[in-house]
PDB file of N, CA, C and O in Angstrom:
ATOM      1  N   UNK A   1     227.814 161.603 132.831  1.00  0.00           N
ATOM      2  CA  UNK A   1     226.440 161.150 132.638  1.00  0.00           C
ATOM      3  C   UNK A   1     225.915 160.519 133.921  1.00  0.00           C
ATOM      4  O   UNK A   1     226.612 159.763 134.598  1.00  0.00           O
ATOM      5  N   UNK A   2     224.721 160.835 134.220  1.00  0.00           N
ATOM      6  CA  UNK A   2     224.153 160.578 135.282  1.00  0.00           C
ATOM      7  C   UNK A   2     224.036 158.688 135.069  1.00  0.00           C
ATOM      8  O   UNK A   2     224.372 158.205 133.987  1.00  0.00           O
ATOM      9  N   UNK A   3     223.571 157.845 136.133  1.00  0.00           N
ATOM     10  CA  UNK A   3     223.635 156.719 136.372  1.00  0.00           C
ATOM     11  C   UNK A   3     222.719 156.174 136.780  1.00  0.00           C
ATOM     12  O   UNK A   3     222.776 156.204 138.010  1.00  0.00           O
ATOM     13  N   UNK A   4     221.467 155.431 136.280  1.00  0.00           N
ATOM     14  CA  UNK A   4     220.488 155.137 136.989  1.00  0.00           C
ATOM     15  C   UNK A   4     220.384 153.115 136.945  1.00  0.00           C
ATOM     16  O   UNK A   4     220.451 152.184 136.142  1.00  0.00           O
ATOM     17  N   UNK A   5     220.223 153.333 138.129  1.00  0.00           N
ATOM     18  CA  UNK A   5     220.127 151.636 138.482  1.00  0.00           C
ATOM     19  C   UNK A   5     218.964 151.507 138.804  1.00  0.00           C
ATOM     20  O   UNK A   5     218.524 152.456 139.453  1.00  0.00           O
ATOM     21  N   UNK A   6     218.059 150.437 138.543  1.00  0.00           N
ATOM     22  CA  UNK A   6     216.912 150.329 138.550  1.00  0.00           C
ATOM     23  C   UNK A   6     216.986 148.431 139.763  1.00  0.00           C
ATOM     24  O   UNK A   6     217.804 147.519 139.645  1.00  0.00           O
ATOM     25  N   UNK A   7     216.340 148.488 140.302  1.00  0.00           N
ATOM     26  CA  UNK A   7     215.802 146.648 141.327  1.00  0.00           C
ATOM     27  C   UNK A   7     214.943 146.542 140.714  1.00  0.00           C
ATOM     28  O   UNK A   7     214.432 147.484 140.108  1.00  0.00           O
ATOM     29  N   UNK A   8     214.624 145.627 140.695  1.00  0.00           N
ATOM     30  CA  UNK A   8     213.422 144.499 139.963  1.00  0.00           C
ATOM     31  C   UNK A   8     213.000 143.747 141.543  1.00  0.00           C
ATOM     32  O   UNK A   8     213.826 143.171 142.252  1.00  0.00           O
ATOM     33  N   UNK A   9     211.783 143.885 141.819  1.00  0.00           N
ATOM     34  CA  UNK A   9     211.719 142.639 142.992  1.00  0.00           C
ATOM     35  C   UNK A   9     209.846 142.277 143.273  1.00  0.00           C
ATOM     36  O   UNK A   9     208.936 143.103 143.216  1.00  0.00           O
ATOM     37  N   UNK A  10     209.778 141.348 143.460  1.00  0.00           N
ATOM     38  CA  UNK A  10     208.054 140.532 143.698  1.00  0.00           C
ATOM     39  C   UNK A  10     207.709 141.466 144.495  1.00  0.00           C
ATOM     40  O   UNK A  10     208.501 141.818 145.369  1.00  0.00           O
ATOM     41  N   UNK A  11     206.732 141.937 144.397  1.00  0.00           N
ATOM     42  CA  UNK A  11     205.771 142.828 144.957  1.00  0.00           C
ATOM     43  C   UNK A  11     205.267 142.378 146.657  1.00  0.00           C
ATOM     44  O   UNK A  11     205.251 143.013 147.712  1.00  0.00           O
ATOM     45  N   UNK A  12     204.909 141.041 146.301  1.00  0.00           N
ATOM     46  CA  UNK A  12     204.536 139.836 147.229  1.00  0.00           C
ATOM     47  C   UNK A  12     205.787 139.727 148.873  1.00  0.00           C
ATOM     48  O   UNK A  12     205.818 140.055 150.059  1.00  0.00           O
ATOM     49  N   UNK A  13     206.520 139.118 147.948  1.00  0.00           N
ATOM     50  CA  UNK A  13     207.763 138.384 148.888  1.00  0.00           C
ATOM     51  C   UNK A  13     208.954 139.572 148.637  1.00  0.00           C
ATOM     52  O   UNK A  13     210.117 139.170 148.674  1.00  0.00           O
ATOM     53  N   UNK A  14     208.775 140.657 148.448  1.00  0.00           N
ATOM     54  CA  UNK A  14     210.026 141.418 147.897  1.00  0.00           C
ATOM     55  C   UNK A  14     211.438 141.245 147.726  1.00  0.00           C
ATOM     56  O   UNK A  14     212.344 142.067 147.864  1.00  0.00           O
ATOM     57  N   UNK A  15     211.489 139.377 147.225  1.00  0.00           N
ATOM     58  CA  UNK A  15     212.928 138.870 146.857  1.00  0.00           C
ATOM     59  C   UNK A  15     213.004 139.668 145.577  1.00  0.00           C
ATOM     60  O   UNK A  15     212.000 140.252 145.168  1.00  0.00           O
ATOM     61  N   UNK A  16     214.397 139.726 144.787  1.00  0.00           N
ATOM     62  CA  UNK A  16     215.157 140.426 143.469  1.00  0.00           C
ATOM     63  C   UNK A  16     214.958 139.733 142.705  1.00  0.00           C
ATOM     64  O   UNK A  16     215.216 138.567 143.005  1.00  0.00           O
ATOM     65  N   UNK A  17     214.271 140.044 140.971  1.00  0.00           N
ATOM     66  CA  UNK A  17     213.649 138.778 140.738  1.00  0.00           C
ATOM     67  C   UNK A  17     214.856 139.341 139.188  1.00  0.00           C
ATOM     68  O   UNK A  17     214.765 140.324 138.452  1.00  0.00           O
ATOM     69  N   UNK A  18     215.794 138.299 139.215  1.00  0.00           N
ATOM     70  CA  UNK A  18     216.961 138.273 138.239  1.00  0.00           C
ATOM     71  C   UNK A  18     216.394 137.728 136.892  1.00  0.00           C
ATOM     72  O   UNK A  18     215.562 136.855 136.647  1.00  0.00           O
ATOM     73  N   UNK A  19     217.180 138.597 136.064  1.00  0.00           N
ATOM     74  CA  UNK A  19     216.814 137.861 134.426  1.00  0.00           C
ATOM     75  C   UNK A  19     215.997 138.484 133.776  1.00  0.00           C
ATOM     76  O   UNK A  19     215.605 138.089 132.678  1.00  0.00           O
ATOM     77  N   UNK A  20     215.558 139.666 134.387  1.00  0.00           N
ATOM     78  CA  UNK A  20     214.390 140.389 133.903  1.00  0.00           C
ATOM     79  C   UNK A  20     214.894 141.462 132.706  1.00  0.00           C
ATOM     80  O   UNK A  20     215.875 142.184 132.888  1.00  0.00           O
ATOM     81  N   UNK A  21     214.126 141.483 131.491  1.00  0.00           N
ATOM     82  CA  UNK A  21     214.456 142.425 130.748  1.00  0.00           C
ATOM     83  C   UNK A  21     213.643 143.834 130.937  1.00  0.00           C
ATOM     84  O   UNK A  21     212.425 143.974 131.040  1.00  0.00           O
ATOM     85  N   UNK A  22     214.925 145.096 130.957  1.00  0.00           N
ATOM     86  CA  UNK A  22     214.732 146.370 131.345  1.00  0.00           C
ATOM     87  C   UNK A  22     214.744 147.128 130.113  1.00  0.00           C
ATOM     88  O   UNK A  22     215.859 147.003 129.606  1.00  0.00           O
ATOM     89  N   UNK A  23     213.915 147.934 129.340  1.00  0.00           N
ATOM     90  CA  UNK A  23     214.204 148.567 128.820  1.00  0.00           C
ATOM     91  C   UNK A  23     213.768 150.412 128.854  1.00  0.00           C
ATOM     92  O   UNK A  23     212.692 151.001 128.966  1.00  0.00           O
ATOM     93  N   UNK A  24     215.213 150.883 128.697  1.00  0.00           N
ATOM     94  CA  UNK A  24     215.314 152.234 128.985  1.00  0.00           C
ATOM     95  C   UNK A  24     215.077 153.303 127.702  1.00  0.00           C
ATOM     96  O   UNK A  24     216.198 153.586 127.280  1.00  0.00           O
ATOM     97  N   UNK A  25     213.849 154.131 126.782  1.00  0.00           N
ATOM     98  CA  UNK A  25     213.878 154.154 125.675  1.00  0.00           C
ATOM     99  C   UNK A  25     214.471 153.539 124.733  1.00  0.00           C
ATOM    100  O   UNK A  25     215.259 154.138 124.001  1.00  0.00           O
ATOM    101  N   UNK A  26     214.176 152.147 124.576  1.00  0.00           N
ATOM    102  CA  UNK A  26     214.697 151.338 123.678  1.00  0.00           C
ATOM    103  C   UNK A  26     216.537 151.125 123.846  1.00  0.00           C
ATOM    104  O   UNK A  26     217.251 150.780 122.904  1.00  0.00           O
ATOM    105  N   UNK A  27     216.934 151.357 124.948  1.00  0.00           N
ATOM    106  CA  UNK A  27     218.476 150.830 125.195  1.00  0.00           C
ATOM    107  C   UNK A  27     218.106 149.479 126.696  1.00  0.00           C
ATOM    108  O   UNK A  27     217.982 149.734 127.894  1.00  0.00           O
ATOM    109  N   UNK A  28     218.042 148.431 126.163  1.00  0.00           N
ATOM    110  CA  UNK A  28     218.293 147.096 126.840  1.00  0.00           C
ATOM    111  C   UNK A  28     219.020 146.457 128.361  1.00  0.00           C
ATOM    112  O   UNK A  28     220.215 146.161 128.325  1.00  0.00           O
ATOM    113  N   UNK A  29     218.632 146.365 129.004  1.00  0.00           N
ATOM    114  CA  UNK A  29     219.610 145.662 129.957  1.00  0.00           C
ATOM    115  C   UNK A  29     219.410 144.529 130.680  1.00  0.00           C
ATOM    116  O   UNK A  29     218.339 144.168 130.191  1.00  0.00           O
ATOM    117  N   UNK A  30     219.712 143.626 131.586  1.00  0.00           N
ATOM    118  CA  UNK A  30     218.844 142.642 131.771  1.00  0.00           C
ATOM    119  C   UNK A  30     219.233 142.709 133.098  1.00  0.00           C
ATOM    120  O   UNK A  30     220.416 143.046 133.131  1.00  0.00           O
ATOM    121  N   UNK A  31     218.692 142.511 134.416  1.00  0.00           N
ATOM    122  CA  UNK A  31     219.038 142.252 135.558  1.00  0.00           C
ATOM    123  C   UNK A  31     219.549 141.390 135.998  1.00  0.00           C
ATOM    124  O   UNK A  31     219.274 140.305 135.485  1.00  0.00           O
ATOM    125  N   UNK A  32     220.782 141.404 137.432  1.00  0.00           N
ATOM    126  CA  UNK A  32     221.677 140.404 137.841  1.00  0.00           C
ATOM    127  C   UNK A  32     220.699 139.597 138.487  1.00  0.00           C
ATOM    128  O   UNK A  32     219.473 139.503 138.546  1.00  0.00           O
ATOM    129  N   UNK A  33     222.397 138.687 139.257  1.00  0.00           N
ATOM    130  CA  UNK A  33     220.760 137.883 140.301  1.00  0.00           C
ATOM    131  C   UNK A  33     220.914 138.358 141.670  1.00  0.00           C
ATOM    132  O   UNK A  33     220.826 137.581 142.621  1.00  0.00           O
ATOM    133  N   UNK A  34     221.189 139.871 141.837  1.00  0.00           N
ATOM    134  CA  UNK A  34     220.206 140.482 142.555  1.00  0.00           C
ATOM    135  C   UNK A  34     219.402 141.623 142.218  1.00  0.00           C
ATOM    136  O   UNK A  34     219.177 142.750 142.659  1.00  0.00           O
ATOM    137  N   UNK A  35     219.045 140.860 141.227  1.00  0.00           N
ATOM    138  CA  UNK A  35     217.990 141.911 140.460  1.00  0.00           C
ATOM    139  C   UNK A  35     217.784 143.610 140.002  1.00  0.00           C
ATOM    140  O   UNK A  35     216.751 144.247 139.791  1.00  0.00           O
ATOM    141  N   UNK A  36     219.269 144.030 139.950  1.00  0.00           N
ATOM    142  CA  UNK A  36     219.970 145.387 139.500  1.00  0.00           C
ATOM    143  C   UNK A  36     220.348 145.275 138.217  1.00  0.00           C
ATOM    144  O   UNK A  36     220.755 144.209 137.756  1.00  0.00           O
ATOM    145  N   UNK A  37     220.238 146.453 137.472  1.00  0.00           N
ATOM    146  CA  UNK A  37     220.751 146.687 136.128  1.00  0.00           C
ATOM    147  C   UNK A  37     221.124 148.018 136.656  1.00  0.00           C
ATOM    148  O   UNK A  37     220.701 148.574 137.669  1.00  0.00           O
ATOM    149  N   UNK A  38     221.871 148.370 135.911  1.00  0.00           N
ATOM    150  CA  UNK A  38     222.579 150.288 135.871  1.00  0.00           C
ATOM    151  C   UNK A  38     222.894 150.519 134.152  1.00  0.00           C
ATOM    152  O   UNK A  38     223.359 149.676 133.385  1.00  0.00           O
ATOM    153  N   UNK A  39     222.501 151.861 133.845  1.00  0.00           N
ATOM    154  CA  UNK A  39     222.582 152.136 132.791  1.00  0.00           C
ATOM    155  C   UNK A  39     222.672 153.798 132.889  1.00  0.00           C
ATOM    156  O   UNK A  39     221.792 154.513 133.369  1.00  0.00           O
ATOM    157  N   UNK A  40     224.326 154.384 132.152  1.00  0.00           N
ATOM    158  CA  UNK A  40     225.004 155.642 132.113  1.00  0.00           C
ATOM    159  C   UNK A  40     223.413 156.021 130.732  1.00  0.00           C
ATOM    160  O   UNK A  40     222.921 155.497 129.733  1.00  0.00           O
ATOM    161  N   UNK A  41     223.279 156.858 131.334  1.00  0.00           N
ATOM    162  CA  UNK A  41     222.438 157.870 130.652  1.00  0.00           C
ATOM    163  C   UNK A  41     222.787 159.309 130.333  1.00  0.00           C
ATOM    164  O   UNK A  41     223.651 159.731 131.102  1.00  0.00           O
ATOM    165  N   UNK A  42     222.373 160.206 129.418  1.00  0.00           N
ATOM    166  CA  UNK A  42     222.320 161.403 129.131  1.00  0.00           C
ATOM    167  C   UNK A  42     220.815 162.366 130.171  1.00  0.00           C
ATOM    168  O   UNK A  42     219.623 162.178 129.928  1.00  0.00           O
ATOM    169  N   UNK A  43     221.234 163.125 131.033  1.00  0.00           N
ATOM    170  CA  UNK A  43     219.944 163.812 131.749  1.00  0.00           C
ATOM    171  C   UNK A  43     218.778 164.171 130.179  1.00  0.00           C
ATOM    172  O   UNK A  43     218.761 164.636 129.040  1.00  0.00           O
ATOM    173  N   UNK A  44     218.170 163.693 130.975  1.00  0.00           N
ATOM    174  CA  UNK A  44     216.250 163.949 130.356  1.00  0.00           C
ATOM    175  C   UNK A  44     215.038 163.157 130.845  1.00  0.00           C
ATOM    176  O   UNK A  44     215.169 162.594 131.932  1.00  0.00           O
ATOM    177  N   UNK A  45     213.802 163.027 130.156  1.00  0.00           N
ATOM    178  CA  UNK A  45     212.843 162.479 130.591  1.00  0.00           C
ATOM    179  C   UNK A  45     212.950 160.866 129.866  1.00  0.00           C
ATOM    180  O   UNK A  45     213.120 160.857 128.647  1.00  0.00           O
ATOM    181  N   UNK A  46     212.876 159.808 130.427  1.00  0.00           N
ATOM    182  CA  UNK A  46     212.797 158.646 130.078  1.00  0.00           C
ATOM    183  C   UNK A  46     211.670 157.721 130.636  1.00  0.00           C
ATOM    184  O   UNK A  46     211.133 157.696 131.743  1.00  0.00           O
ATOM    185  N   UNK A  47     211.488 156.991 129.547  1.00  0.00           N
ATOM    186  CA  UNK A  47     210.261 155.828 129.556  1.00  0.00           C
ATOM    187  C   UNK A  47     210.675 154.354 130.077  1.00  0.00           C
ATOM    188  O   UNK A  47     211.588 153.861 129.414  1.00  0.00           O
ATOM    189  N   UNK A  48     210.189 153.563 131.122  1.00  0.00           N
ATOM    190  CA  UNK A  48     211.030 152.744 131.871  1.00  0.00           C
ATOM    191  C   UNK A  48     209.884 151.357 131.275  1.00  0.00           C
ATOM    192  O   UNK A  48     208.694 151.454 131.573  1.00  0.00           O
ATOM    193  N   UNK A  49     210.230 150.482 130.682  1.00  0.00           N
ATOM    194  CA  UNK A  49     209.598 149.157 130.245  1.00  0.00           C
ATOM    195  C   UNK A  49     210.163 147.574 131.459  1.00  0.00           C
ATOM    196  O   UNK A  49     211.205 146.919 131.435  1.00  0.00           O
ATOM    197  N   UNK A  50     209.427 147.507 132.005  1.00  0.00           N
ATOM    198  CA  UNK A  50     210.165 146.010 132.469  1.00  0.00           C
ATOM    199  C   UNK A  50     209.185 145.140 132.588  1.00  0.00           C
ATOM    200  O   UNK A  50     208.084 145.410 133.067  1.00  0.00           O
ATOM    201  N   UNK A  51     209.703 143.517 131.952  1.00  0.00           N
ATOM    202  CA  UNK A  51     209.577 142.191 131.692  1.00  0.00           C
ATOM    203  C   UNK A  51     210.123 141.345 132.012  1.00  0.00           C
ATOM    204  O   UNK A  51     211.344 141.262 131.876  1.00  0.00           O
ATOM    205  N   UNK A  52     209.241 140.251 132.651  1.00  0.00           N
ATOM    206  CA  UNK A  52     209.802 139.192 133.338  1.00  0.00           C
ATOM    207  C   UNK A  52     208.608 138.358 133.053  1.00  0.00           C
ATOM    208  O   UNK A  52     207.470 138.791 132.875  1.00  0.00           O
ATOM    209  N   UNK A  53     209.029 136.967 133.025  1.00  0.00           N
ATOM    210  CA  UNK A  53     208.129 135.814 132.210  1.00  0.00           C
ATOM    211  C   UNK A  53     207.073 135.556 133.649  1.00  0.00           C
ATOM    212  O   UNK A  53     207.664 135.972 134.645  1.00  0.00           O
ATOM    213  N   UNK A  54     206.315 135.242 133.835  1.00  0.00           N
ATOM    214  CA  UNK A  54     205.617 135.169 134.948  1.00  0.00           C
ATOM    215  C   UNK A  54     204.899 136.352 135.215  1.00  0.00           C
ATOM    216  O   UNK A  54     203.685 136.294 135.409  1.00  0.00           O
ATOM    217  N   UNK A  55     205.447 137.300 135.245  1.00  0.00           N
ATOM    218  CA  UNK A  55     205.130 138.947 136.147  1.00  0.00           C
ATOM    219  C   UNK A  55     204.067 139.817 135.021  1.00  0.00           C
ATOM    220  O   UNK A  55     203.886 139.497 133.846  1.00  0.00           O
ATOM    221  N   UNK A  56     203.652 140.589 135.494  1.00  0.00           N
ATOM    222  CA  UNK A  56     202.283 141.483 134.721  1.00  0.00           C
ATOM    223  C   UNK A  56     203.776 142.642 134.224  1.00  0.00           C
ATOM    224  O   UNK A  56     204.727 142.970 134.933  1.00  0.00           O
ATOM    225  N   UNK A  57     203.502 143.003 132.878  1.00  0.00           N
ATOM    226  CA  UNK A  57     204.812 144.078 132.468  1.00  0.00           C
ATOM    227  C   UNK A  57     204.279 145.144 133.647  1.00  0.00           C
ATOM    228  O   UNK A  57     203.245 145.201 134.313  1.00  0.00           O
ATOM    229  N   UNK A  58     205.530 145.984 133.574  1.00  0.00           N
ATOM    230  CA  UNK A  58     205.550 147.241 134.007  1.00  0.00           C
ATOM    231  C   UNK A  58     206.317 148.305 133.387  1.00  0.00           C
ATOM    232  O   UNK A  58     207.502 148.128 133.102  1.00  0.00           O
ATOM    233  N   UNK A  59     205.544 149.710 133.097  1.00  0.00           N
ATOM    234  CA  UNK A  59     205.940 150.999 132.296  1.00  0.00           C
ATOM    235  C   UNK A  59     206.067 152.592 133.313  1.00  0.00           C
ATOM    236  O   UNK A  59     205.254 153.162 134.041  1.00  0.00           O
ATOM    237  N   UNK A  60     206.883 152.771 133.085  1.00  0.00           N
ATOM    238  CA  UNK A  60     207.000 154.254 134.612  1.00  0.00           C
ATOM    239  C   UNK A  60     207.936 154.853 133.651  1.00  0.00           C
ATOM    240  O   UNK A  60     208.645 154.317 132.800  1.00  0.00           O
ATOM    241  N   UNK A  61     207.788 156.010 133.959  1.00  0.00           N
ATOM    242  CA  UNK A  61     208.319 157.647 133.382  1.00  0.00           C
ATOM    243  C   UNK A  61     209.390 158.119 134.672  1.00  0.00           C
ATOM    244  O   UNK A  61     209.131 158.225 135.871  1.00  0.00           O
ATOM    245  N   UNK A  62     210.530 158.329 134.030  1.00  0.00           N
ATOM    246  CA  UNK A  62     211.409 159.260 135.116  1.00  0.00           C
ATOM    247  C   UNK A  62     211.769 160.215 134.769  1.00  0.00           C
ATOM    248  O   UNK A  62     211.605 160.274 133.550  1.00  0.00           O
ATOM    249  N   UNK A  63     212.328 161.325 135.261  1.00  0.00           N
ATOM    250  CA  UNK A  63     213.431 162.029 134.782  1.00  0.00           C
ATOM    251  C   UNK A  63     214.395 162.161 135.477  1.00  0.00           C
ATOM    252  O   UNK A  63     214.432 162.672 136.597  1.00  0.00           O
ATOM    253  N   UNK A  64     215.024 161.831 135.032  1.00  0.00           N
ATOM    254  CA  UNK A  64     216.826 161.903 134.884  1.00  0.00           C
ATOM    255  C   UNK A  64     217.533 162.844 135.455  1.00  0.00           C
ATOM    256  O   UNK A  64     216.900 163.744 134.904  1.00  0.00           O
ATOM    257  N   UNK A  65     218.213 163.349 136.015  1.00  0.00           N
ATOM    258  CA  UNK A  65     219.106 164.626 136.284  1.00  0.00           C
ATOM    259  C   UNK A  65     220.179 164.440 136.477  1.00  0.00           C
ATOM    260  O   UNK A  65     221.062 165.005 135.832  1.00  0.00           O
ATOM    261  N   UNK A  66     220.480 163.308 137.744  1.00  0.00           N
ATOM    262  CA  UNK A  66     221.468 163.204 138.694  1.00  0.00           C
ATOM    263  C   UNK A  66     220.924 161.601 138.884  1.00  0.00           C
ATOM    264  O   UNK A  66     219.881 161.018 138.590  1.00  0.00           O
ATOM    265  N   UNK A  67     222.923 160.990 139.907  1.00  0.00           N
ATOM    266  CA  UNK A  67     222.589 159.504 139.692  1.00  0.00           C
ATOM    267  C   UNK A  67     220.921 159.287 140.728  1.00  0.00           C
ATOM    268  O   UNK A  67     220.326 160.030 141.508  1.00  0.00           O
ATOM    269  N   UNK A  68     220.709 158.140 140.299  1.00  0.00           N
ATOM    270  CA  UNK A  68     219.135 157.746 141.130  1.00  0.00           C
ATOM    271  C   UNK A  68     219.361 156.282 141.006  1.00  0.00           C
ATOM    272  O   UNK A  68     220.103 155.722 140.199  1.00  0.00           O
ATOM    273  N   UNK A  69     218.487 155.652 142.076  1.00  0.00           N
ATOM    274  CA  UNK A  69     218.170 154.300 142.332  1.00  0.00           C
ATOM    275  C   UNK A  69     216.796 154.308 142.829  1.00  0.00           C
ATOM    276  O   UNK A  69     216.187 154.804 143.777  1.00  0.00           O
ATOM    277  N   UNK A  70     216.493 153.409 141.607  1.00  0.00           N
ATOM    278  CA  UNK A  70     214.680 152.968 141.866  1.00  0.00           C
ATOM    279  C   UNK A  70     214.645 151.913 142.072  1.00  0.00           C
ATOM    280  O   UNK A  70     215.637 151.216 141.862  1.00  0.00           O
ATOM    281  N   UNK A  71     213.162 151.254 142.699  1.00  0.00           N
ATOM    282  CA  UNK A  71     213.225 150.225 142.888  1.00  0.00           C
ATOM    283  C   UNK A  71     211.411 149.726 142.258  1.00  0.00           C
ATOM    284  O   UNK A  71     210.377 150.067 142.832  1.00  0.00           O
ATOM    285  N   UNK A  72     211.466 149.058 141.255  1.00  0.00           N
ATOM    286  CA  UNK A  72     210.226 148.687 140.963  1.00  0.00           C
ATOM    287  C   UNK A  72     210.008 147.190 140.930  1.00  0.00           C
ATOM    288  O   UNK A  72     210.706 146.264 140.516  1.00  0.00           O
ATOM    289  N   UNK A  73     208.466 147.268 141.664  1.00  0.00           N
ATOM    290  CA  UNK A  73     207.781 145.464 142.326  1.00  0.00           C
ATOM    291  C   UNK A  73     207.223 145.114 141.011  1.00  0.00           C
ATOM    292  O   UNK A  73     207.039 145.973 140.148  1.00  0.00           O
ATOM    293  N   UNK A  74     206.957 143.896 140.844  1.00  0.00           N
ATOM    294  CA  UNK A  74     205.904 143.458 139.857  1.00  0.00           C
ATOM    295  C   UNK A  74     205.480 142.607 140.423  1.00  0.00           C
ATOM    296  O   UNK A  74     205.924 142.020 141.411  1.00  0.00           O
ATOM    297  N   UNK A  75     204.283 142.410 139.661  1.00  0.00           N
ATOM    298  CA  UNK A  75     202.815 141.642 140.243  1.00  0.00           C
ATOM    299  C   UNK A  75     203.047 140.468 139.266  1.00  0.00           C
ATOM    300  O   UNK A  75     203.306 140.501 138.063  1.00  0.00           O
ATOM    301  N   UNK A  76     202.829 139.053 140.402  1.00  0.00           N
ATOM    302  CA  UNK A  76     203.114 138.001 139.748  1.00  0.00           C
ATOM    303  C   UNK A  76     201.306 138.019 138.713  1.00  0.00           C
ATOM    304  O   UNK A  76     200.347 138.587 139.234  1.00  0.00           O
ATOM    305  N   UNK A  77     201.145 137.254 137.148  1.00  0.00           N
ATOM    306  CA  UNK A  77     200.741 137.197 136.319  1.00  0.00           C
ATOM    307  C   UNK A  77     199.597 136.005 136.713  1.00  0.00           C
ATOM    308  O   UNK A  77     200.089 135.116 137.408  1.00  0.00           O
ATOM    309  N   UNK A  78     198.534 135.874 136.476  1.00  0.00           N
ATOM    310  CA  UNK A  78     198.079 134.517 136.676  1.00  0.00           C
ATOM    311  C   UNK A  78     197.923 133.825 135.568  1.00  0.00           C
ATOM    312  O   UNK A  78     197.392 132.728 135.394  1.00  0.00           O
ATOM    313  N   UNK A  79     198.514 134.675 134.705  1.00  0.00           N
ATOM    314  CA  UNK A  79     198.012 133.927 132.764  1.00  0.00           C
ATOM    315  C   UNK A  79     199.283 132.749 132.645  1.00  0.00           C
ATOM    316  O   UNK A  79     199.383 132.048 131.639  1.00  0.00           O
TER     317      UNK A  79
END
């Protein structure tokens, strides 16, 4: 099964912003504190959810094939 690790990091200051909840069609992970999660997947198209208390959510579409490493910023929240 392919392997996809996803970064979490401030858009702003592009530090790793740890603790963040990832979710991969509804399978969970939470980021270290350098802001990586990895999650063994089955190849297909997947829906990417990430949350972090402060940060505006963020939603992105991948597909899957082979291992990959993404890296997605979030925009700090002013609410």
């Amino acid at each position: 099964m392919p392997k996809l690790t996803i970064e979490v990091r401030d858009i702003y200051t592009k530090q790793p912003i740890p603790f963040v909840s990832v979710s991969v069609d509804g399978i969970f992970g939470r980021t270290d504190l350098q802001g990586r999660v990895v999650f063994d997947l089955p190849p297909k198209d997947y829906v990417i959810e990430v949350r972090a208390p402060f940060y505006s959510p963020r939603t992105e579409k991948l597909r899957l094939m082979v291992d990959t490493s993404i890296t997605l910023h979030l925009i700090r929240s002013i609410f």
